[in-house]
C-alpha positions in Angstrom: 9.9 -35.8 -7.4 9.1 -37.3 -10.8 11.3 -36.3 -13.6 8.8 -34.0 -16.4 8.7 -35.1 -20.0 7.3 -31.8 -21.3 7.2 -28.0 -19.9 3.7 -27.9 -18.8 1.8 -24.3 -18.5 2.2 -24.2 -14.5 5.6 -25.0 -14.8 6.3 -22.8 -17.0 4.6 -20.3 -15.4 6.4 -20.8 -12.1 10.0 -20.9 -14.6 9.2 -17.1 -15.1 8.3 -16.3 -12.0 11.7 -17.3 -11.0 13.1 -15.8 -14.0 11.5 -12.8 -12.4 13.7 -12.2 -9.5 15.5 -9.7 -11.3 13.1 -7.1 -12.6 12.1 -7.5 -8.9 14.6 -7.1 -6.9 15.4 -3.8 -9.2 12.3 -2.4 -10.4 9.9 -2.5 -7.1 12.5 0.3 -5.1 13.9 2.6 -8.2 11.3 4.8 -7.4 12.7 5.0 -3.6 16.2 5.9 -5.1 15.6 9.9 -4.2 14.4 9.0 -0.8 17.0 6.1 0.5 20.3 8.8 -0.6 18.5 11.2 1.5 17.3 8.8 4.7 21.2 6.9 5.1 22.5 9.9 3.7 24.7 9.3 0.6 25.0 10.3 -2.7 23.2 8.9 -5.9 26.3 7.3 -7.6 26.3 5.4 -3.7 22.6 4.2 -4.2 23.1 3.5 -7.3 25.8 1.0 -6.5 23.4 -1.3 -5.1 21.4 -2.0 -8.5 25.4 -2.7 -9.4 26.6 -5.1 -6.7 23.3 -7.1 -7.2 23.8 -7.5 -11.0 27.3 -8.5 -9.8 26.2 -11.0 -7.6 24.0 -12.0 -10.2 26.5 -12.5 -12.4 29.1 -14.2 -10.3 26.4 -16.2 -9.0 25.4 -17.8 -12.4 28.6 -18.5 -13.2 28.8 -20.8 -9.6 25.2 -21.8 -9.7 24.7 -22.8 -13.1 27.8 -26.0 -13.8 26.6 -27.1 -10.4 23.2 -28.0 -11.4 25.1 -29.7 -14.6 27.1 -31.8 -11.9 24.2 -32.3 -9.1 21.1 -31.8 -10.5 18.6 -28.4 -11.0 16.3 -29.0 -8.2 18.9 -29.3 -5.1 21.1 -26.2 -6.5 17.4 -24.1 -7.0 16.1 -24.8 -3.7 19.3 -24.0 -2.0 20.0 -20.6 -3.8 16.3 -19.6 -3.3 16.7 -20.3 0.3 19.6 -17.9 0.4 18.0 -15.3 -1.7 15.2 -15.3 0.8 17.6 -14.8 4.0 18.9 -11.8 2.1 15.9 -10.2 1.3 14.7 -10.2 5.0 17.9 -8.9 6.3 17.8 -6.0 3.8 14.6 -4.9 5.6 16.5 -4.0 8.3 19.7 -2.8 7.1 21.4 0.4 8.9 23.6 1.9 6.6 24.2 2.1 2.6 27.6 0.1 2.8 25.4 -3.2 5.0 22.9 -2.5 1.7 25.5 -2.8 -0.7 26.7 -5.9 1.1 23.4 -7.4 1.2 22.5 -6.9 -1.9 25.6 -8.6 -3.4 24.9 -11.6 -1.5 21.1 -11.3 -2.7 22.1 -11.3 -6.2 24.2 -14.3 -5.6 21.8 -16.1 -4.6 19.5 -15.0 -6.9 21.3 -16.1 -10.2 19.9 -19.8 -9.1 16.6 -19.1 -9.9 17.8 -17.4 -13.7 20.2 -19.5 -14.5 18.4 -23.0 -13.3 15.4 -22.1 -14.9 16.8 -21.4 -18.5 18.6 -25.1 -17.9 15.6 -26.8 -17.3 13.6 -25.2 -20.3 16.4 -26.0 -22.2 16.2 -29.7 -20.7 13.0 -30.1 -21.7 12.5 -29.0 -25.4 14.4 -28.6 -28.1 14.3 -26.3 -32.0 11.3 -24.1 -32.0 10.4 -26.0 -28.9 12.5 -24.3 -26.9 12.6 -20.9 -28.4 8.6 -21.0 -27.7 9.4 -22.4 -24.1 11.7 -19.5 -23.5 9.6 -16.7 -24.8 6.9 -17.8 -22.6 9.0 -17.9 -19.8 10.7 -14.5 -20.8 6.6 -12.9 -20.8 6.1 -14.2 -17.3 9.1 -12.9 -16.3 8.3 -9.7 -17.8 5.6 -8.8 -15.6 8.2 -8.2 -13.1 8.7 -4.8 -14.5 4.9 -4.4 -15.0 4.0 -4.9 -11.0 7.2 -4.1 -9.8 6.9 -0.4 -10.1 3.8 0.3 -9.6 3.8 -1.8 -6.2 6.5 0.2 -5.1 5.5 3.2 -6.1 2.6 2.4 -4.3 4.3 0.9 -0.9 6.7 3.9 -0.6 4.7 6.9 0.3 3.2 4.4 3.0 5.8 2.4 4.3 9.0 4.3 3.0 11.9 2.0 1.4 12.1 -0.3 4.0 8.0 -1.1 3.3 9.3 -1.5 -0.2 12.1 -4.1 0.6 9.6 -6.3 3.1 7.1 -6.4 -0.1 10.4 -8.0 -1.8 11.0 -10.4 1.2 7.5 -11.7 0.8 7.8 -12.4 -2.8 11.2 -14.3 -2.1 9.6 -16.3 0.2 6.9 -17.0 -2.5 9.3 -18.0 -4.8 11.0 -20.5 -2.5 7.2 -22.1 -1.9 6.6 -22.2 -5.2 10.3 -23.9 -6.1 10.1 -26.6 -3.7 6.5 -27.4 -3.9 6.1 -27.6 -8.1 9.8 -27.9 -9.5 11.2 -31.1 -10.6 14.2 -32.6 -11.0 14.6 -32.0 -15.2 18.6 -33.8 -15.2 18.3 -37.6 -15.1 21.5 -38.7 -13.4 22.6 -40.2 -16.7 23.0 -37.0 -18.1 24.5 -35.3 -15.3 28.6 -34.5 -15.8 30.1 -36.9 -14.3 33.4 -35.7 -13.7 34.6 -33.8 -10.7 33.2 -30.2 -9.7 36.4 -29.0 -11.0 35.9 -30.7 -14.0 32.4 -29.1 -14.6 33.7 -25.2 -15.3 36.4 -26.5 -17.9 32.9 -26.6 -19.9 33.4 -22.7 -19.8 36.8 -23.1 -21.7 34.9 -25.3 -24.6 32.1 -23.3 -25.0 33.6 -19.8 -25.1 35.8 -21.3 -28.2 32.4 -21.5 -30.1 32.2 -18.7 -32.1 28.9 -18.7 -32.9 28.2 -19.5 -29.3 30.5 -16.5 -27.8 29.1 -14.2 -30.3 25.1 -14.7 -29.3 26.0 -14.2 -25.6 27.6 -11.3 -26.1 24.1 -9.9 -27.9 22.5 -11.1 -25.3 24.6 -9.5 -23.0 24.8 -5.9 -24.8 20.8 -5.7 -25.4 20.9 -6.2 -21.6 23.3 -3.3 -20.9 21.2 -1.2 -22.8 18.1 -2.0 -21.2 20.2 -1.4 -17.6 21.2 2.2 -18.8 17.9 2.7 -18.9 17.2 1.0 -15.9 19.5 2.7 -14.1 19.0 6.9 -15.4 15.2 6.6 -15.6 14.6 7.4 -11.8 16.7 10.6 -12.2 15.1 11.6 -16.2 11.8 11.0 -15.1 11.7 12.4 -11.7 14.7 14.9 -11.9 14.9 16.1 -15.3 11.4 15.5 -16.3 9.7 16.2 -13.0 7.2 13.1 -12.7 5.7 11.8 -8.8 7.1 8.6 -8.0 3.8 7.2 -8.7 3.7 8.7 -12.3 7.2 7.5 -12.9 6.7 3.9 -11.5 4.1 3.8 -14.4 5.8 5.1 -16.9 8.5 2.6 -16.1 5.6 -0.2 -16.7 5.3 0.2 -20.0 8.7 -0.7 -20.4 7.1 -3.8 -19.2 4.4 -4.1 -21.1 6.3 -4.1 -24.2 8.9 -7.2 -22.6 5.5 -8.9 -22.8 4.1 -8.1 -26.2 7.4 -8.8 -27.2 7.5 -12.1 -25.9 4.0 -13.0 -26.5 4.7 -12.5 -30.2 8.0 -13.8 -30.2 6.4 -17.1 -29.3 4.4 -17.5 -32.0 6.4 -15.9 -34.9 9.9 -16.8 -34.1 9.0 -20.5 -34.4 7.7 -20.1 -38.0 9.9 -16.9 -39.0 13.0 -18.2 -37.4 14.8 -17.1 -34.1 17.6 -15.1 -36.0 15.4 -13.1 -38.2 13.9 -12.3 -35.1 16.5 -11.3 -33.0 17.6 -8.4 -36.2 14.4 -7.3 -35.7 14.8 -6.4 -32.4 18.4 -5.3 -32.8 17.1 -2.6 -35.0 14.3 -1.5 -33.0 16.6 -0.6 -30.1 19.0 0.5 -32.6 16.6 3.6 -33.7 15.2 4.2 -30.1 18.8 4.8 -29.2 20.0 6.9 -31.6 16.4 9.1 -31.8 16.5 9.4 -27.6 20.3 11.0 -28.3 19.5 13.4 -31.0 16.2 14.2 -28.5 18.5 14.6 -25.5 21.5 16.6 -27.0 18.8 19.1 -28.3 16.7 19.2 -24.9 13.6 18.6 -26.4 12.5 15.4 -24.4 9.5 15.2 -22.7 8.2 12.4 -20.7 5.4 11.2 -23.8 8.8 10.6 -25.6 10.8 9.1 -22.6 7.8 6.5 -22.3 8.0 5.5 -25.8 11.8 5.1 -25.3 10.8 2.4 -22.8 8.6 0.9 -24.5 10.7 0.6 -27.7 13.7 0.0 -26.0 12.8 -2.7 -23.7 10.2 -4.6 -26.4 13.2 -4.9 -28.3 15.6 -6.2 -26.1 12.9 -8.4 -25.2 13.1 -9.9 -28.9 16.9 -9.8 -28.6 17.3 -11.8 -25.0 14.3 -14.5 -26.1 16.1 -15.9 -29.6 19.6 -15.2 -28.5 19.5 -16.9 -25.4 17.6 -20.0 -27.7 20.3 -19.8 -30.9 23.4 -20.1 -27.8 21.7 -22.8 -25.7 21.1 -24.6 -29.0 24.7 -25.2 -29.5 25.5 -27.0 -25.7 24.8 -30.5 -24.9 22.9 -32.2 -21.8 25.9 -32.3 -19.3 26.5 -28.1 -20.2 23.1 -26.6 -21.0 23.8 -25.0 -16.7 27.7 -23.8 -17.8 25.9 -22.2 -21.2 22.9 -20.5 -19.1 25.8 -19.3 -16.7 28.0 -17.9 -19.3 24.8 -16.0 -20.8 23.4 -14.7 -17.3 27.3 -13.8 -16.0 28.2 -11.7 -19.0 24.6 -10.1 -19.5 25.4 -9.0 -15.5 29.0 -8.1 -15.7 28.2 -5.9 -18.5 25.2 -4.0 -17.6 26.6 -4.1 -13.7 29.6 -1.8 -15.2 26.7 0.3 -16.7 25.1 1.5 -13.8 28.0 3.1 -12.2 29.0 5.1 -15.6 25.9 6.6 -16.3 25.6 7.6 -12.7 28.7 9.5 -12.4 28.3 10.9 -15.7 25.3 13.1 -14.5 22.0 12.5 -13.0 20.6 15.6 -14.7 20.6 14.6 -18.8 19.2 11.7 -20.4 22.9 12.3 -22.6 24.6 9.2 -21.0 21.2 6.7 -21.1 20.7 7.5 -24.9 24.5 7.1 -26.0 25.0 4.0 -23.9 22.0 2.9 -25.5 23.0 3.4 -29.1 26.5 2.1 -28.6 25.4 -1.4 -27.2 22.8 -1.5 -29.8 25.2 -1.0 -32.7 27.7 -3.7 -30.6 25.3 -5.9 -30.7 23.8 -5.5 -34.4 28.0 -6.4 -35.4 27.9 -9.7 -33.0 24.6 -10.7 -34.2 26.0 -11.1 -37.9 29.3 -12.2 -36.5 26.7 -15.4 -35.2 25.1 -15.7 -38.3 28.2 -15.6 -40.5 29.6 -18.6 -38.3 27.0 -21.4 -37.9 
């Protein structure tokens, strides 16, 4: 297929459809969470685990996927892991028991980093300064309406079909996304600016980027905005529909805002953040999930949340780390070259996973009857990431 000189709209729609295979492979079944511990009959911290070994396939994943491309090209890498992610999705359908779930969904996530990680490589291939941070904005906004149809589709899906309904409607968007991949993708890395050395070779780029400072420091915002985001992710079935008492329906909307904001977020981010600047940017959406976290902790420790606040939580909360993951993932890339634009995408997606993969598990065991653990994980990563963001700024 002929190499692209410029991200054209369809590609860069089908770039954030891609990009999307996270919010749905984790949104679309939240709202089944109650009803798969009680049908393989386990224990929330249990179902939980599987939003946690996909983010750690994810992560992993990226880290494999991402130098690969650098070495052999984006397109052969993407169609492969898509492939994969598609055979796991099927086989999920059909799982018997919480631990072949858990298994599948690591491999699922594994797979899955392909799409997130090539994706990001091949914007970053194919425009450059305000370029790119535009490219990636608008590939962040598709992306975000994963969270916007996700819930709602399987808020809808469940009561008919159960979880396993909800899981086949993810199996048909796989194979989508592999249709998609192979039919309008290009290759975006010319041979000549592949790495030529050996596959070894190609992760020692790990070693030279992580002694950027400037470079270590954005991922790590990037990664932190992230885990805040997945605290969320993770408590909101049991605060909305446990401590707050909303239908699965209900809920699966109110998750959509959270959506709705990645997407305003993004949308704006694309045409301010080119003029304004990608770091101003990425304070202002530090702060903005700064204040949601600390104001959803005072509103938790005093029990007077109700679910008109827990929505504007999401939408606050999300929006900004919407802000955070479009310019910081721009400002990092930024700083790699041709032949390690995959190894920088990888160390972004693999530490944003790693960390809000470790999430999951904590808030979960911490009590799936207060919003207590959400809102203080949230506040903590926030302020985290408000010191690494400065840390950047001081260095470049």
């Amino acid at each position: 297929m002929k190499r692209p000189t410029s991200l054209t709209p369809g590609l860069l729609a089908v770039l954030g459809f891609l990009s999307a295979v996270g919010p749905l492979a984790t949104d679309m079944y939240l709202a089944s969470f109650t009803d798969m511990t009680a049908d393989l009959r386990t224990d929330a911290p249990s179902v939980q685990l599987t939003l946690t070994a996909f983010l750690a396939g994810m992560g992993v994943g990226q880290l494999v996927l991402g130098p690969l491309s650098d070495r052999w090209g984006r397109r052969p890498v993407l169609l492969t892991a898509v492939s994969l992610f598609t055979a796991a999705s099927v086989a999920m359908v059909f799982t018997p028991s919480i631990g072949a779930l858990i298994g599948l969904r690591l491999l699922q996530g594994f797979a899955g980093a392909g799409s997130v990680v090539i994706a990001r490589a091949i914007a970053a291939d194919l425009s450059t300064g305000a370029t790119a941070v535009r490219a990636l904005s608008l590939i962040a906004t598709v992306g975000a309406l994963g969270p916007v149809v996700a819930p709602p589709i399987g808020g809808l899906i469940a009561p008919l079909a159960g979880w396993r309904g909800v899981l086949a409607a993810l199996a048909m968007a796989a194979v989508l996304m592999l249709t998609l991949a192979a039919v309008m993708v290009p290759e975006s890395l010319p041979r000549a600016n592949r790495h030529p050395g050996t596959v070894l070779s190609v992760f020692r780029r790990f070693g030279e980027l992580a002694r950027d400072g400037s470079f270590a420091a954005y991922v790590l915002v990037f990664a932190l905005a992230f885990t805040g985001m997945m605290a969320y992710i993770s408590a909101s079935p049991f605060v909305g529909q446990v401590v707050l008492g909303l239908t699965p329906l209900l809920y699966s909307l109110s998750f959509a805002a959270g959506g709705v904001a990645l997407v305003c977020a993004n949308l704006v981010n694309a045409r301010v953040a080119p003029r304004l600047g990608p770091e101003r940017m990425l304070l202002v959406g530090v702060g903005a999930t700064l204040t949601a976290g600390a104001a959803m902790t005072v509103l938790a420790l005093t029990g007077v949340l109700s679910a008109a606040l827990f929505i504007s939580y999401a939408f606050v909360i999300t929006g900004g780390a919407g802000l955070i993951l479009s310019n910081a993932s721009a400002l990092a890339l930024a700083r790699t070259g041709p032949t390690s634009r995959g190894a920088g995408a990888a160390l972004l997606g693999a530490t944003q996973f790693a960390l809000g993969g470790s999430i999951s598990p904590i808030v979960g065991l911490w009590g799936d009857g207060t919003a207590v653990p959400m809102a203080v994980v949230g506040t903590c990563t926030a302020a985290a990431a408000l010191i690494c963001a400065l840390v950047a700024r001081s260095r470049r």
